[in-house]
C-alpha positions, 0 to 999 in steps of 0.5 A: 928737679923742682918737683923732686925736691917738693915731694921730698919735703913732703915725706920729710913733713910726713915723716915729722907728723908721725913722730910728733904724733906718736910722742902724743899717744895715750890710753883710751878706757872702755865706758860702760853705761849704766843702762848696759850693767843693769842690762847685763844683770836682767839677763841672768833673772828673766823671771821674778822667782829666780831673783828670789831665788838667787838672794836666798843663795847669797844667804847660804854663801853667807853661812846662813842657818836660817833665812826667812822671806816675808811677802807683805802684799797690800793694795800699795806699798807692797814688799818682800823681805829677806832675812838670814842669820849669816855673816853679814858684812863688813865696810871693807865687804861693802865697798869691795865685793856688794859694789863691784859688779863682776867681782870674781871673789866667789869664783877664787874663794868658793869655799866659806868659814863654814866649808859651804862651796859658794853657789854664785861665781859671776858676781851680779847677784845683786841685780837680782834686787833690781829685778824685784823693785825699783827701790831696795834697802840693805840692813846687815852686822858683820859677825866680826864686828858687832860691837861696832854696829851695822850698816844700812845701805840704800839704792834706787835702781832708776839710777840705771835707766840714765843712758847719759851716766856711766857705771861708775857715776851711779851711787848707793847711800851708806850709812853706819848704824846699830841694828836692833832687827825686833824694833827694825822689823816692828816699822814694817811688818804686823808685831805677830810677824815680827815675833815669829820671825825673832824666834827663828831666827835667834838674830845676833848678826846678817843681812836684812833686805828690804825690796818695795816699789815692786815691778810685778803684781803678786798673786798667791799662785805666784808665791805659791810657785816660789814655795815650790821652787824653794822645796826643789831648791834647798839641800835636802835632808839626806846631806845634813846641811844646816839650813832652813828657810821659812816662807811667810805671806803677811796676809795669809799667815796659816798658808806656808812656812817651813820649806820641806825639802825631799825626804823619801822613807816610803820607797821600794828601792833605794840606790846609794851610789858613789862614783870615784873618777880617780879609781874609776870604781862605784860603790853601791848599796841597794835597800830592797823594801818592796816585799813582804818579807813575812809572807814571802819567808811563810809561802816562797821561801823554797823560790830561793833555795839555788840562789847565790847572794845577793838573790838569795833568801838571807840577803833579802831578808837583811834588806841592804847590801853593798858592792863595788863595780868599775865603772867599765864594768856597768857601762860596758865599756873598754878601758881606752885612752879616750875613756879613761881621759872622759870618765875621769873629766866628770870627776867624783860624784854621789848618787842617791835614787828611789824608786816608788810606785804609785800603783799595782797591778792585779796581774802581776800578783807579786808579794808587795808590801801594801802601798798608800798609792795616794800619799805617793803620788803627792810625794812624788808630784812633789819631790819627785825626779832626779835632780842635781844639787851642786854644793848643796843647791839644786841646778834646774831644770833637772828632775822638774816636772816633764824634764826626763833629762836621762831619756828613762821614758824613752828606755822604757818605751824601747823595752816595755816588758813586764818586770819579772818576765825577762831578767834585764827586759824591765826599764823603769817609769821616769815618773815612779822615780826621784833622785838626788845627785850631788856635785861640785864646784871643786870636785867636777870643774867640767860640769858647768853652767850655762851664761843664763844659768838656766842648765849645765853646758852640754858638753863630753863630760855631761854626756858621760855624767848622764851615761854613768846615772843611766848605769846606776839606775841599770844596776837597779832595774837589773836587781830588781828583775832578777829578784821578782824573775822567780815569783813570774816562773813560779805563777805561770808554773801554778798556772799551766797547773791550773789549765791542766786541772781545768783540761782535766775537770772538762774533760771528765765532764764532757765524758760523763755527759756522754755516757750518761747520755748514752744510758739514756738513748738505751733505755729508750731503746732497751728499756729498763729491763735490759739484761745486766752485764755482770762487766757493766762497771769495768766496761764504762770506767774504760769507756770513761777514761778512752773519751777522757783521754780523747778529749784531754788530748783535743783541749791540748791540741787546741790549746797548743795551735791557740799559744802558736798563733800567739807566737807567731808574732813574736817569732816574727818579730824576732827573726826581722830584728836578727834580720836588721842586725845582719844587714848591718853587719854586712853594710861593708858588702853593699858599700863595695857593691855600690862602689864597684858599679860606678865602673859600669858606665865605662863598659859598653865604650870599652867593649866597644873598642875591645870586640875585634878579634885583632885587639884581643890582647890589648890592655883596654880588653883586659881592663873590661874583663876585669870590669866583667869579673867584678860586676858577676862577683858583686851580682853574685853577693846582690843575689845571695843576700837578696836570697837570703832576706826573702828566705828568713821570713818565708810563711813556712818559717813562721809554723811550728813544725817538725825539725830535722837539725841535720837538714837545718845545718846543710842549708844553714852551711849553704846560705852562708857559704859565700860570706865565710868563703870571702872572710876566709872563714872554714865551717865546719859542722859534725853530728853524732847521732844516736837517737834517730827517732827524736821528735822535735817541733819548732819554728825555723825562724827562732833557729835562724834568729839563734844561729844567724846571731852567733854566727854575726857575732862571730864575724864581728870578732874576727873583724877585731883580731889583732893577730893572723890565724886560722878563722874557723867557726864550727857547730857540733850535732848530739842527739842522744837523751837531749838535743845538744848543740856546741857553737864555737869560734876562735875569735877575740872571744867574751869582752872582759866588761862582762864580769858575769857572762850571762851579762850578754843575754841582757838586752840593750848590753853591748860592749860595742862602743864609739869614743866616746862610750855611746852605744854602736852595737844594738846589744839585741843579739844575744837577748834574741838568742836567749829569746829564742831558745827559751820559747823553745823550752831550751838552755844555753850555757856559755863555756870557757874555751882557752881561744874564742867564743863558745855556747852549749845549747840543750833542747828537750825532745820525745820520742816518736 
């Protein structure tokens, strides 16, 4: 009982604690050192030029027209000063945004007097000032306030170091002032400074920041690096900002001065590209400047005549034209919930690139302007890359030397060909191009800065920024392959004439050479005194042209094996690529395979029970049975594909020989016979032959690369029908005056991405795409079509069926 009692006390006694306790309860502030803010704004300036660089930002959030920075670096007492001709600041200003570390007013007021989007947001901009020197010294005139005089304002920045003091315990000294900036500038700098300064600047207002007691030892390379980083830096003058930064070494005067920003009027092509998130449409205007207009109206003229605009003749002699794409159209990509949602998360943004070469070819022998290669290459060292400007500033590391950010080396690599060769082949060189993108704050909230503002966050809405750039810069390499594509037809044109002419002059020679020798020998024999035949002339221009027409035919021949050996590779090439697609296609198939195996390990104990005459009907019989049906079907597709991938490169495929179409269709209809039975596909083939003694030379392997893609295409569509129906794929035979070939199929039919149908021959084009528009088709298929069938001095012409896809294909032939 005793002890009950006690222990209810006990919880009455604990009971009155916590009451008590609780009636006792107060808040607890979070301190913050000093050292940790000095800290927390180091952080953000790991280098001395991004200091320098961050304060020349705060003059353009200031509404600064002009800024100057000034290094006067003696053997002591070295300093930098920043001058601008901004705003200024107010007492209010001072005490309420400049003291308060973190302040977020740039951040909800980012748009200034001027209508400049403010480039800083986090509000520790003024560490920068601690990371150049211990010691800094602030002179500023508010713009609403000058008659009532400036401020000076002064901090030691060793203040922080103090791990004992919080934040709030460390002062900066204030003190009203009138500011004359001549006679102020006069007690730090040479009196021929302080002249130049005054008369850029026209000074009536701003800050003047002072930083001494530097903490890094200043070499001239050192400010050379930060000239350099003020040219990438400021708005360039293709955006009209006002403002112009100076930057001046007191002991080296002649050396710098007027920071230059990009300026390219020496280009070869110019892209303006606008891209409107809410319409989801671009707007381009492309500027050719890369012919030589006079010569090429003079000597090529007749090149255009079939030409439609903007290829044509009058559009290339205006030099600029303009057009509107969807956005879906350039990237070939469906129109989707998910896209829609990612392209219009990027927002709005321009685009403005060129492209300037910096050497040419002698192969090429392409009508170019004539190009001072070593001038470009100091502008492009200099300017060159395509950076991004955000609200007028630039974002590094974008476009800096090395930084090919849009992976157009990698494009280049991946398509290497000659520029007029192919339409669509040719990618640019990342270090023949430069580029200006503009961006904002206000208009493309998702594209944000990393913590160390050392890059934007790469996030979905950066993944389709830079998708989006890659199409623009496409839209060029395609335009400018389809203008220099009929200057490349028309020189290997001039140069097939060329190695007739020269078949024909060695020809005559070899001839010549023959008969005069014969002469020769008869004499000997003969003497000169042979009896004349009246027939002598007639008989030795037959003998003339019978040997000339021997050897012309032999040089041909020659000629011929010689381009087929050079062939060979390519072709081979060609077939492995359409291989690779195939396999691909047809992973679905091997997925099966591997998956049904696994029921292999239950056979043998299966059958093991199942054997004995007397248990026949059991169920454990019937399940081997269907096990046993399994493993022939999946053997029978291992041994048709394993068939098939040995057959598509065999060494007779990859000669040039006679072919028989109707044979090739057989064995075509043979070898996809297993896939179309189990896709339940009919294959139909049909032939209307007339000209049965056609002659038709042409590797195998380039008919398996045009076929097998067609038919990978086919099934891909039928895979993406939404609807029952009959699949049906047929290829219809006629050879008459030509070799003509109908392929057609009743699938989902062309992407209605592609606007312009022979878009699908381009290479690398697929509108093949994941959720987020990243490519899962190779867009190979078509290009190795197209490949194929112009070797082989054919045509394809894609048709307009009511339902599905169909192609026409023509091939020359001669007569046996």
């Amino acid at each position: 009982m005793q002890l009950r009692i006690l222990f209810s006390k006990l919880l009455i006694s604990t009971k009155d604690f916590f009451l008590l306790n609780k009636n006792l309860m107060t808040k607890i502030a979070f301190k913050v050192s000093a050292r940790a803010g000095k800290l927390l704004g180091r952080e953000n300036f790991s280098n001395p030029e991004g200091a320098i660089i961050e304060l020349v930002k705060n003059c353009y959030d200031a509404d600064a027209k002009k800024c100057i920075v000034v290094f006067d670096i003696k053997k002591t007492d070295s300093s930098i000063f920043i001058i601008d001709n901004g705003d200024g600041m107010d007492l209010d200003t001072i005490e309420n945004q400049w003291m308060k570390i973190g302040t977020g007013n740039k951040e909800q007021d980012y748009v200034s007097t001027d209508n400049r989007i403010k480039t800083g947001a986090k509000g520790i901009g003024r560490f920068a000032l601690d990371r150049l020197g211990f010691t800094s010294e602030m002179w500023t005139l508010s713009k609403t306030e000058k008659d009532r005089g400036g401020y000076t304002w002064r901090m030691d920045w060793k203040e922080f170091d103090d791990s004992d003091k919080s934040i709030s315990d460390i002062n900066a000294d204030l003190e009203p002032q009138k500011i004359n900036i001549n006679s102020l500038l006069k007690g730090y700098l040479p009196y021929s400074n302080v002249e130049e300064i005054c008369s850029i600047l026209d000074w009536e207002n701003g800050t003047i920041l002072r930083i001494s007691n530097l903490k890094d030892e200043w070499s001239d390379a050192d400010i050379k690096n930060v000239f350099k980083s003020l040219e990438a830096l400021i708005p360039p003058k293709e955006l009209n900002v006002p403002f112009d930064v100076n930057l001046f070494h007191v002991q080296k005067p002649k050396e710098f001065g007027l920071v230059e920003t990009a300026f390219f009027n020496d280009y070869d092509y110019k892209i303006v590209a606008s891209y409107d998130a809410k319409s989801l449409n671009i707007d381009f205007t492309i500027v050719r400047n890369e012919l030589d207009l006079p010569l090429v109206n003079k000597k090529y003229a007749f090149l255009f005549n079939d030409k439609k605009s903007p290829y044509d003749l009058a559009t290339l002699n205006q030099k600029e034209f303009s057009y509107s794409k969807s956005v879906h159209n350039v990237l070939k990509w469906k129109s989707s919930e998910e896209s829609l949602k990612l392209l219009k998360d990027v927002g709005s943004f321009e685009v403005s690139f060129y492209y300037v070469k910096y050497s040419v070819s002698k192969k090429e022998e392409y009508p170019y302007k004539s190009i001072n290669t070593q001038e470009r290459r100091e502008v492009l060292f200099r300017f060159g890359g395509v950076k991004i400007y955000r609200d007028s500033f630039r974002v590094r590391p974008y476009g800096d030397s090395g930084n090919d950010w849009l992976s157009l080396g990698v494009r280049r690599a991946q398509s290497p060909a000659g520029v007029g060769q192919r339409i669509g082949d040719w990618r640019v060189n990342p270090e023949s191009t430069a580029g200006i993108i503009t961006i904002s704050r206000k208009t493309n909230p998702q594209l944000i800065d990393k913590s160390d503002r050392g890059a934007l966050v790469e996030n979905d809405a950066f993944d389709t920024f830079k998708k989006i750039i890659t199409g623009i810069i496409n839209e060029f390499e395609t335009d400018r392959s389809r203008i220099l594509h009929p200057f490349y037809l028309f020189k290997k044109e001039e140069d097939e004439k060329k190695k007739e002419q020269e078949i024909n002059r060695r020809a005559k020679a070899l001839a010549d050479k023959i008969i005069q020798e014969r002469k020769v020998v008869e004499e000997k024999i003969y003497g000169e005194e042979k009896s004349k035949d009246l027939f002598a002339e007639h008989k030795e221009e037959e003998e003339r042209k019978t040997y000339e027409e021997a050897f012309k035919e032999t040089f041909k021949q020659i000629d011929e094996e010689q381009l087929e050996k050079d062939n060979e590779d390519n072709v081979q090439v060609r077939a492995l690529a359409s291989l690779g697609l195939i396999v691909s296609s047809f992973a679905h198939e091997l997925k099966e395979v591997r998956n049904n195996s696994t029921e292999i390990k239950s056979l043998e104990e299966i059958f093991k029970r199942v054997v004995p005459n007397n248990i026949k009907k059991s169920s454990d019989y019937v399940d081997g049975t269907n096990i046993m049906k399994l493993l022939i079907d999946d053997s029978e597709k291992i041994r048709h594909w394993v068939d098939y991938s040995l057959t598509a490169v065999k060494k007779d495929k990859r000669k040039r020989n006679q072919l028989d179409f109707s044979n090739y269709f057989r064995s075509l209809s043979k070898n996809w016979k297993a896939i179309f039975k189990d896709r339940n596909i009919d294959f139909e083939i049909s032939e209307s032959i007339i000209a049965e003694d056609y002659k038709f030379r042409a590797f195998e392997m380039d008919m398996d690369t045009i076929f097998t893609n067609l038919i990978n295409n086919s099934l891909d569509a039928f895979s993406n029908l939404n609807e029952i129906r009959d699949r049906k794929v047929k290829i219809y035979l006629n050879i008459s005056n030509s070799i003509e070939i109908l392929y057609s199929d009743n699938g989902t039919g062309l992407s209605d991405v592609f606007v312009e149908k022979e878009e699908i021959f381009l290479p690398f084009t697929t509108s093949k795409k994941n959720k987020k528009g990243e490519d899962i088709g190779t867009g190979l298929g078509m290009y190795l079509v197209k490949g194929a069938i112009d070797d082989n001095n054919g045509t394809i012409d894609i048709l307009d069926p009511e339902i599905g896809f169909s192609v026409k294909i023509d091939f020359p032939f001669r007569k046996r």
